[in-house]
mmCIF file as gemmi writes it, N, C-alpha and C atoms, coordinates in Angstrom:
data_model
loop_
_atom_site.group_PDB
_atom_site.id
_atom_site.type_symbol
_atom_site.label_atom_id
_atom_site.label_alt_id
_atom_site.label_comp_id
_atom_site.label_asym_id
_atom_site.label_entity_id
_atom_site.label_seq_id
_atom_site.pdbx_PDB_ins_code
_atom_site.Cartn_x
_atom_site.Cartn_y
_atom_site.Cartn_z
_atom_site.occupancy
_atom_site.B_iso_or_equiv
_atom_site.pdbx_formal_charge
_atom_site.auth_seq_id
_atom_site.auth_asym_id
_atom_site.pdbx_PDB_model_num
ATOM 1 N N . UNK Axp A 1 ? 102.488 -238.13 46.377 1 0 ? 1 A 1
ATOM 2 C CA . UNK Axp A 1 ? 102.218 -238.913 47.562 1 0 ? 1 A 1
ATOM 3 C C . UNK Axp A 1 ? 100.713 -239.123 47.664 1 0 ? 1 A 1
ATOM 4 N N . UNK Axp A 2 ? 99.992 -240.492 47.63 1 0 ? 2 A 1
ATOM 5 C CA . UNK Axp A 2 ? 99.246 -240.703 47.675 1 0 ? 2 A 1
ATOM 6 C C . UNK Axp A 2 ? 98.561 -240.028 49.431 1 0 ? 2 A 1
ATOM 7 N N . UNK Axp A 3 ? 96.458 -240.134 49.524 1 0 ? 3 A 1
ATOM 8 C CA . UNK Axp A 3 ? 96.232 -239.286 50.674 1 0 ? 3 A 1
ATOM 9 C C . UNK Axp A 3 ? 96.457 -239.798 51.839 1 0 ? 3 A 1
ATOM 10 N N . UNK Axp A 4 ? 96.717 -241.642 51.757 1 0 ? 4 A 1
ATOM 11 C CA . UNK Axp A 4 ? 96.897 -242.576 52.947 1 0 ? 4 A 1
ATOM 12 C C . UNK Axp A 4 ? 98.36 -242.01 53.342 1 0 ? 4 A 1
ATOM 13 N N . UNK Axp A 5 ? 99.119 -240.969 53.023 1 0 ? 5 A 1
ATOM 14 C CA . UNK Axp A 5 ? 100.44 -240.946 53.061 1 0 ? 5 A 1
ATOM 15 C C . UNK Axp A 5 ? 101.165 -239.731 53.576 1 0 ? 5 A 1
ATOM 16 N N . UNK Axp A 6 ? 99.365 -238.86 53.699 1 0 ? 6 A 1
ATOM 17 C CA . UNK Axp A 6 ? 99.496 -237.828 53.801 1 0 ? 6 A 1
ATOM 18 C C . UNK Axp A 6 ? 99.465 -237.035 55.197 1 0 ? 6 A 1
ATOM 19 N N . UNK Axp A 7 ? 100.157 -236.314 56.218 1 0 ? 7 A 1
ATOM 20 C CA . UNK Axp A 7 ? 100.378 -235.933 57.728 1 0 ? 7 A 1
ATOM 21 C C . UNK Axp A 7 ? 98.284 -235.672 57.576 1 0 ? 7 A 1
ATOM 22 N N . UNK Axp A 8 ? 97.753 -235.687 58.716 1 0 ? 8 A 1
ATOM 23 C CA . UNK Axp A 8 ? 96.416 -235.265 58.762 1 0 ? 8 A 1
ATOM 24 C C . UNK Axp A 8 ? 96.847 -234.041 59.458 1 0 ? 8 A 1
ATOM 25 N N . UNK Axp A 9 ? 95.863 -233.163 59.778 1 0 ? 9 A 1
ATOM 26 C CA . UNK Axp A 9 ? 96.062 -231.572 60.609 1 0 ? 9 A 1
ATOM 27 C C . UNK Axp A 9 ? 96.55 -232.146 61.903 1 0 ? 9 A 1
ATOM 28 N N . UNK Axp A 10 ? 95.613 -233.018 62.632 1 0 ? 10 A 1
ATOM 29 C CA . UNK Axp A 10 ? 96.227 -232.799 63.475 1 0 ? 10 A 1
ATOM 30 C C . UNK Axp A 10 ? 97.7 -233.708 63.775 1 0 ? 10 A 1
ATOM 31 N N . UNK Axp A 11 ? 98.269 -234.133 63.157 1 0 ? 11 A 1
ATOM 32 C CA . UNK Axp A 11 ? 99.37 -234.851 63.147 1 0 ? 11 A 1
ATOM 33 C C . UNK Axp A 11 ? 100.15 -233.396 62.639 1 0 ? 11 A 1
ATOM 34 N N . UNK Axp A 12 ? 99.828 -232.523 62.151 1 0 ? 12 A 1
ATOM 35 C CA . UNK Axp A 12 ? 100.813 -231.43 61.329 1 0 ? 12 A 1
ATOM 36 C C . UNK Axp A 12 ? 100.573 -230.705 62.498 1 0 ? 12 A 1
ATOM 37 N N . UNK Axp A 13 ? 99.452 -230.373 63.737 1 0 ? 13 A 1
ATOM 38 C CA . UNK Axp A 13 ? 99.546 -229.212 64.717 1 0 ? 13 A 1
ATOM 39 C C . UNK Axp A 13 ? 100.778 -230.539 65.54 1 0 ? 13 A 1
ATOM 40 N N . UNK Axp A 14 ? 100.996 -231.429 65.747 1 0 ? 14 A 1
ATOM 41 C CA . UNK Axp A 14 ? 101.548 -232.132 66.727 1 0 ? 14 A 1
ATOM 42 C C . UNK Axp A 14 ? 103.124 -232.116 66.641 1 0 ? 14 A 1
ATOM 43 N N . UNK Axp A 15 ? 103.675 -232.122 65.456 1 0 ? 15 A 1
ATOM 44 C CA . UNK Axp A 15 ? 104.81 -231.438 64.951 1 0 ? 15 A 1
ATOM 45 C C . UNK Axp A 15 ? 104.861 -230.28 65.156 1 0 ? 15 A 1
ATOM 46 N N . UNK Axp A 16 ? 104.476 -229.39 64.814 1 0 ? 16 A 1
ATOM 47 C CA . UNK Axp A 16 ? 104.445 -227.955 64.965 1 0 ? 16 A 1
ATOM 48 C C . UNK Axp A 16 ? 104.781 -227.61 66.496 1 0 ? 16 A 1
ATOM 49 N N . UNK Axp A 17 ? 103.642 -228.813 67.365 1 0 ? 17 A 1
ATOM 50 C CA . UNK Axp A 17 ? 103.805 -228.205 69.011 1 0 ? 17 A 1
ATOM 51 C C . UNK Axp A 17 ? 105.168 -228.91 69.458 1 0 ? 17 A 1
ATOM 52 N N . UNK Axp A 18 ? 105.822 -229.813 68.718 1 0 ? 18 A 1
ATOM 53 C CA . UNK Axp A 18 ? 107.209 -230.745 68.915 1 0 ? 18 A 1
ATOM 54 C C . UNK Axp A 18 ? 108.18 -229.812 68.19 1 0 ? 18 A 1
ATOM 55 N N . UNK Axp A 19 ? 108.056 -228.975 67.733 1 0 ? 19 A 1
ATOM 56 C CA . UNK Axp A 19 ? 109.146 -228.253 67.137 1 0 ? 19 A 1
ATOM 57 C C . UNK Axp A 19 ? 109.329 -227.297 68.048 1 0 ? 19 A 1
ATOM 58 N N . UNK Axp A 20 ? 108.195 -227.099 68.64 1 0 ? 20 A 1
ATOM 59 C CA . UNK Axp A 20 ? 108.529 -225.82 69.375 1 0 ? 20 A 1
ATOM 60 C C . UNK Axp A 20 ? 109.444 -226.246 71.067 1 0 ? 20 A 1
ATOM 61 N N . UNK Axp A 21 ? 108.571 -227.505 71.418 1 0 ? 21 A 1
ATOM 62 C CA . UNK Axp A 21 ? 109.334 -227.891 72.434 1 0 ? 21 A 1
ATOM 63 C C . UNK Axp A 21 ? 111.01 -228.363 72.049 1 0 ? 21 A 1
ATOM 64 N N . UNK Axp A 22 ? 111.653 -228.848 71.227 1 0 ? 22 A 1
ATOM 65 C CA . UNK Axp A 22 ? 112.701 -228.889 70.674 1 0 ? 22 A 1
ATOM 66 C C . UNK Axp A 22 ? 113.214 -227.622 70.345 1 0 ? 22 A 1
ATOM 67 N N . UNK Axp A 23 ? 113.005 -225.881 70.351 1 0 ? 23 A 1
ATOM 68 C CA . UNK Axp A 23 ? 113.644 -225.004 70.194 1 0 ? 23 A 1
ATOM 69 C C . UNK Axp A 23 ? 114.224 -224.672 71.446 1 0 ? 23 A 1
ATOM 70 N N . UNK Axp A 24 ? 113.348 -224.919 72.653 1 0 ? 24 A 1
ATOM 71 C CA . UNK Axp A 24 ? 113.312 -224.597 73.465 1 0 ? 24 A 1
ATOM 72 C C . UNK Axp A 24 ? 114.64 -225.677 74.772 1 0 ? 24 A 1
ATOM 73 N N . UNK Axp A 25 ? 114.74 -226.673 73.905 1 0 ? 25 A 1
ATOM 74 C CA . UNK Axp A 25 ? 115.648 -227.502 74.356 1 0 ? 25 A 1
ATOM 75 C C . UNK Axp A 25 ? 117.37 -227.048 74.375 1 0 ? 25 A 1
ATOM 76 N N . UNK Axp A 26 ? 117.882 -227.708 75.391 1 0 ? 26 A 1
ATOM 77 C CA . UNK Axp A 26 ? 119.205 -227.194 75.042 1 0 ? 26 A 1
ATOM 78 C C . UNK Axp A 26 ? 120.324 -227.95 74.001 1 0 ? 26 A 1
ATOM 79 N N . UNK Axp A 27 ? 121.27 -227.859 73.966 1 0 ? 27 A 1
ATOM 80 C CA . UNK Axp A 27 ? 122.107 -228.514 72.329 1 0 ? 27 A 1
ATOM 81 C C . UNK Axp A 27 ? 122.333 -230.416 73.551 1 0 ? 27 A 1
ATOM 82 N N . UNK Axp A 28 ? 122.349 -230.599 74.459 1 0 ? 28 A 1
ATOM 83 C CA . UNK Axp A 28 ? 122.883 -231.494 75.235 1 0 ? 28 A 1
ATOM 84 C C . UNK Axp A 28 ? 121.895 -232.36 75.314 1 0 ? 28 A 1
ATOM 85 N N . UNK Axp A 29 ? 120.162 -231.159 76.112 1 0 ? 29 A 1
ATOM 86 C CA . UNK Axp A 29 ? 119.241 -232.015 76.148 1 0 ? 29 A 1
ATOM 87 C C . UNK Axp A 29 ? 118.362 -232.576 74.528 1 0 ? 29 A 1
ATOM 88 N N . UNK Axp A 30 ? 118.727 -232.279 73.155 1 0 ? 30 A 1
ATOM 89 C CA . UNK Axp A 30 ? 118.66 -232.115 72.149 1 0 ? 30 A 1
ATOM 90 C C . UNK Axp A 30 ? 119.454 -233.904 71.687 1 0 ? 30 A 1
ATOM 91 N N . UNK Axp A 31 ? 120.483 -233.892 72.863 1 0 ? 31 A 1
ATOM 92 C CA . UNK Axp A 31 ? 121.194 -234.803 71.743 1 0 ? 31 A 1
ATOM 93 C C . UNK Axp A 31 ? 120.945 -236.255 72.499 1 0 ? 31 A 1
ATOM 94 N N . UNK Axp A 32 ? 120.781 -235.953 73.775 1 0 ? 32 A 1
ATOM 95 C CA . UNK Axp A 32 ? 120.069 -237.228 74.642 1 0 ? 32 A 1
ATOM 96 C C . UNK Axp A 32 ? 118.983 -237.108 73.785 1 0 ? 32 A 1
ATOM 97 N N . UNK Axp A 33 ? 117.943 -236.654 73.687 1 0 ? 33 A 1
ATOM 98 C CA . UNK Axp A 33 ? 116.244 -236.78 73.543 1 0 ? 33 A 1
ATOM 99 C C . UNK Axp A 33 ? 116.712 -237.739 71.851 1 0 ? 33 A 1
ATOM 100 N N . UNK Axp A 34 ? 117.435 -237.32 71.193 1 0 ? 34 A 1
ATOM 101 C CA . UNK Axp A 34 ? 117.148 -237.749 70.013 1 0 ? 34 A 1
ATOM 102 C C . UNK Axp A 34 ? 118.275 -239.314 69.799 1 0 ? 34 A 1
ATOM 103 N N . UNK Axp A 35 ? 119.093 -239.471 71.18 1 0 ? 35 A 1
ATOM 104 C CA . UNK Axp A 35 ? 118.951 -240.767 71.214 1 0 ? 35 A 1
ATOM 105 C C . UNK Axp A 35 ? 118.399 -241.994 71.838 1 0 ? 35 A 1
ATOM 106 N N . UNK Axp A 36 ? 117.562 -241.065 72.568 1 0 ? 36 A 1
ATOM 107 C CA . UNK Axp A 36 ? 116.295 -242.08 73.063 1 0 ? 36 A 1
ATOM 108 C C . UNK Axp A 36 ? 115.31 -241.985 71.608 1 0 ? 36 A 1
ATOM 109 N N . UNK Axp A 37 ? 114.959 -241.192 71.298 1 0 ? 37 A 1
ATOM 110 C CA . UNK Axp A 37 ? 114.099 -241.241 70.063 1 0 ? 37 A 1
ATOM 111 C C . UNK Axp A 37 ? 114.903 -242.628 68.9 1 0 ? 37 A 1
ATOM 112 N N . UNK Axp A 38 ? 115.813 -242.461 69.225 1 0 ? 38 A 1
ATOM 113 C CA . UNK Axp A 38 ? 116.348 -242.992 67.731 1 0 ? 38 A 1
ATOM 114 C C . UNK Axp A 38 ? 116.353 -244.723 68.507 1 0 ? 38 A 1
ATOM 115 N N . UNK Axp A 39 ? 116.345 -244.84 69.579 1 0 ? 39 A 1
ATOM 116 C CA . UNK Axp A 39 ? 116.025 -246.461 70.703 1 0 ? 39 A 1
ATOM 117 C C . UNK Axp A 39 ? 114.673 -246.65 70.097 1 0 ? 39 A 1
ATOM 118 N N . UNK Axp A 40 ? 113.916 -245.85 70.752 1 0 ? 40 A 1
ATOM 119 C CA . UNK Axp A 40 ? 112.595 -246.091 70.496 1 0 ? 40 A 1
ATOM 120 C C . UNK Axp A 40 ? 111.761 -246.523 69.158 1 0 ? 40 A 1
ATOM 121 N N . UNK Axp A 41 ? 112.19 -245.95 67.994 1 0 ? 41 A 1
ATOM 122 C CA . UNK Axp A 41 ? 112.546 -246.291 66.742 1 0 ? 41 A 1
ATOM 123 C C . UNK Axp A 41 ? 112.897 -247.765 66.272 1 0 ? 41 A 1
ATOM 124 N N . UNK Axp A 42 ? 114.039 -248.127 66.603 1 0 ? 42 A 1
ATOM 125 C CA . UNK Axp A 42 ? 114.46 -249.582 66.811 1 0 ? 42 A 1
ATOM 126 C C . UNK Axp A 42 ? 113.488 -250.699 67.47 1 0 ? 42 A 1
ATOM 127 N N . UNK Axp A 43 ? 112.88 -250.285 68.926 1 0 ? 43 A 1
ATOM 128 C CA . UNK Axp A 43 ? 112.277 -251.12 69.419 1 0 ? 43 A 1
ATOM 129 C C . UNK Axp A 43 ? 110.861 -251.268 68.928 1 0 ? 43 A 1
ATOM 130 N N . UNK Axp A 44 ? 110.231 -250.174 67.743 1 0 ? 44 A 1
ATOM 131 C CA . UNK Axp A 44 ? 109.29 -250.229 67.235 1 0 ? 44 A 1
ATOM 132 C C . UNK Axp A 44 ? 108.995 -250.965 66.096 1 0 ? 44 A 1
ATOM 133 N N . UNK Axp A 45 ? 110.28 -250.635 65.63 1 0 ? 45 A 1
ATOM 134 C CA . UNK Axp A 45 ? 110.599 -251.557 64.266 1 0 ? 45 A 1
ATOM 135 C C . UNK Axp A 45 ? 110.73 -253.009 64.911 1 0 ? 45 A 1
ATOM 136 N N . UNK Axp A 46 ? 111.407 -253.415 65.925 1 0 ? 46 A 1
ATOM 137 C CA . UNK Axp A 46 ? 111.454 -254.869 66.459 1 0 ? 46 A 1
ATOM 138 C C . UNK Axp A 46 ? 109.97 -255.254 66.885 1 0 ? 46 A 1
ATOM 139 N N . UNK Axp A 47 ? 109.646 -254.547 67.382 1 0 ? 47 A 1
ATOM 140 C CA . UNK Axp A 47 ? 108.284 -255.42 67.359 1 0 ? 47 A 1
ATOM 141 C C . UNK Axp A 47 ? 106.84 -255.542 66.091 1 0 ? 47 A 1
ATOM 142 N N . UNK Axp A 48 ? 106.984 -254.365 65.371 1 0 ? 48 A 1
ATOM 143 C CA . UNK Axp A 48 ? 106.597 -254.683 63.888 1 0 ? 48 A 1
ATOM 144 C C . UNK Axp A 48 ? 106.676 -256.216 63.123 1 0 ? 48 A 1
ATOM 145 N N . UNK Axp A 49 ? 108.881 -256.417 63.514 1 0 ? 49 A 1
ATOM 146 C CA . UNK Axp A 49 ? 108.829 -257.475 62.916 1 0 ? 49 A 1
ATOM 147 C C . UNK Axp A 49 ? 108.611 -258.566 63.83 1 0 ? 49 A 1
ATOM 148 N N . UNK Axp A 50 ? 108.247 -258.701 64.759 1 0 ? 50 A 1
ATOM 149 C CA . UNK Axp A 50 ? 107.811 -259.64 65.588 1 0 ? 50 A 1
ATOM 150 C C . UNK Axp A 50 ? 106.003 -260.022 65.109 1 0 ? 50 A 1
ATOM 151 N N . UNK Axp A 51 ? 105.587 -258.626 65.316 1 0 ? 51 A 1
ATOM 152 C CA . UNK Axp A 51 ? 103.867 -259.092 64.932 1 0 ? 51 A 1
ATOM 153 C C . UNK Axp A 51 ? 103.878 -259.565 63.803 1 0 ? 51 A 1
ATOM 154 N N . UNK Axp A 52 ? 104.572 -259.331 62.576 1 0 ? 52 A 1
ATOM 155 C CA . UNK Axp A 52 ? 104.462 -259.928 61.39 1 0 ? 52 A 1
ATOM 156 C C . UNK Axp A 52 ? 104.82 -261.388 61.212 1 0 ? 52 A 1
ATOM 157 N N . UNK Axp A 53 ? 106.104 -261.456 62.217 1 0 ? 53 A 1
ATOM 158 C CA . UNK Axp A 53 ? 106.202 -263.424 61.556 1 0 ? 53 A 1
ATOM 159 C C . UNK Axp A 53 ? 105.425 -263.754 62.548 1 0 ? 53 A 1
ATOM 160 N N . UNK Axp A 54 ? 105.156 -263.246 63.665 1 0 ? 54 A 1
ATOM 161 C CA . UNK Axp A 54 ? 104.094 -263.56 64.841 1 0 ? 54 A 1
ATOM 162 C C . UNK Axp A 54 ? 102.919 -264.144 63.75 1 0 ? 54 A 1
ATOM 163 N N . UNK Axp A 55 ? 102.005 -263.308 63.293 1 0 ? 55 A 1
ATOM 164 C CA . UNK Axp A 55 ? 100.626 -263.181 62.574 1 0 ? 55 A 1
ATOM 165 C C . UNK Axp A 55 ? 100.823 -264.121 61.35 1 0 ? 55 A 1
ATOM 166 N N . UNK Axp A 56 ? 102.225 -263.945 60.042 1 0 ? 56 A 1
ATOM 167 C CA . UNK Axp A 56 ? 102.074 -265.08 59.454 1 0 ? 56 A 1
ATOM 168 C C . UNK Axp A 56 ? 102.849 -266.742 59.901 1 0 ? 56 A 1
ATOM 169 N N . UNK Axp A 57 ? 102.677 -266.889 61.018 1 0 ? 57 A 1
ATOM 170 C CA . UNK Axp A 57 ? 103.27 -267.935 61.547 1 0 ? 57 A 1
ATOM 171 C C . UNK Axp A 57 ? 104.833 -268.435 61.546 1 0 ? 57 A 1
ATOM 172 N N . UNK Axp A 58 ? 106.018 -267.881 61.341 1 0 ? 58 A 1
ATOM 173 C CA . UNK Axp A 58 ? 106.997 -267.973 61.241 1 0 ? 58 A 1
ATOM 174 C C . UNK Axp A 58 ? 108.037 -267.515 62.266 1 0 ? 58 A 1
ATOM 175 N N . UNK Axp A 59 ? 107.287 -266.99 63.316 1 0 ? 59 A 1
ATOM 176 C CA . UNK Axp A 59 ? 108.018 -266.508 64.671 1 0 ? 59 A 1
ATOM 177 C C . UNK Axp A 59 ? 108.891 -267.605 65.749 1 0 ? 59 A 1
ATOM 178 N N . UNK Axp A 60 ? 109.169 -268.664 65.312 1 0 ? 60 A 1
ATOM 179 C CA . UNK Axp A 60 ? 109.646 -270.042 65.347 1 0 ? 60 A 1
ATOM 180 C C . UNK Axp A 60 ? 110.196 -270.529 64.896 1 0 ? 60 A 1
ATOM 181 N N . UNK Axp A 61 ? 111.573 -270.842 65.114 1 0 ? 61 A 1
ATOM 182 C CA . UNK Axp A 61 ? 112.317 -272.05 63.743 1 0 ? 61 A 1
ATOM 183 C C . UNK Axp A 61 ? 112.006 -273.282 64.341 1 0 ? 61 A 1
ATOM 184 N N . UNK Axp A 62 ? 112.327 -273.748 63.053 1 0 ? 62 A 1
ATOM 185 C CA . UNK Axp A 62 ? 111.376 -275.258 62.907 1 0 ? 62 A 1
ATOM 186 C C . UNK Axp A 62 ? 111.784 -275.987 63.924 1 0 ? 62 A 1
ATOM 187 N N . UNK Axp A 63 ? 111.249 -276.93 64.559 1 0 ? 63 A 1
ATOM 188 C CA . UNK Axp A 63 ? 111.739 -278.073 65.298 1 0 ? 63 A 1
ATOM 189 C C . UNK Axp A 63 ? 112.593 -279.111 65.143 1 0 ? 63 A 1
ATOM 190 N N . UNK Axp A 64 ? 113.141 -279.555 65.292 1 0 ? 64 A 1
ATOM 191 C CA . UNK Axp A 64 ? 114.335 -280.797 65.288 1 0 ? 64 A 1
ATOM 192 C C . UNK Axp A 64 ? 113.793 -281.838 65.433 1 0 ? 64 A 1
């Protein structure tokens, strides 16, 4: 894995402090949290692909 690819420290303490709050979770509040996580995910990826045909001009079908 190249170093652009690589967690930095503090991205590795930020996991570490998310693991711990996730032990501490219960199996219920565990399974909500990780389907809002898994929304949030989606709506990140949707707007990714929005800025991209946004930026190379294609966020538009053609006109009639």
């Amino acid at each position: 894995m190249s170093d652009s690819m690589k967690l930095s420290l503090e991205q590795k303490f930020t996991i570490r402090s998310f693991e711990t709050e996730v032990q501490a979770m219960s199996h219920e509040q565990a399974q909500e949290f990780l389907v809002k996580l898994y929304e949030q995910m989606m709506i990140k990826d949707n707007m990714y692909q929005y800025f991209i045909r946004h930026q190379w001009g294609i966020d538009s079908p053609p006109s009639m």
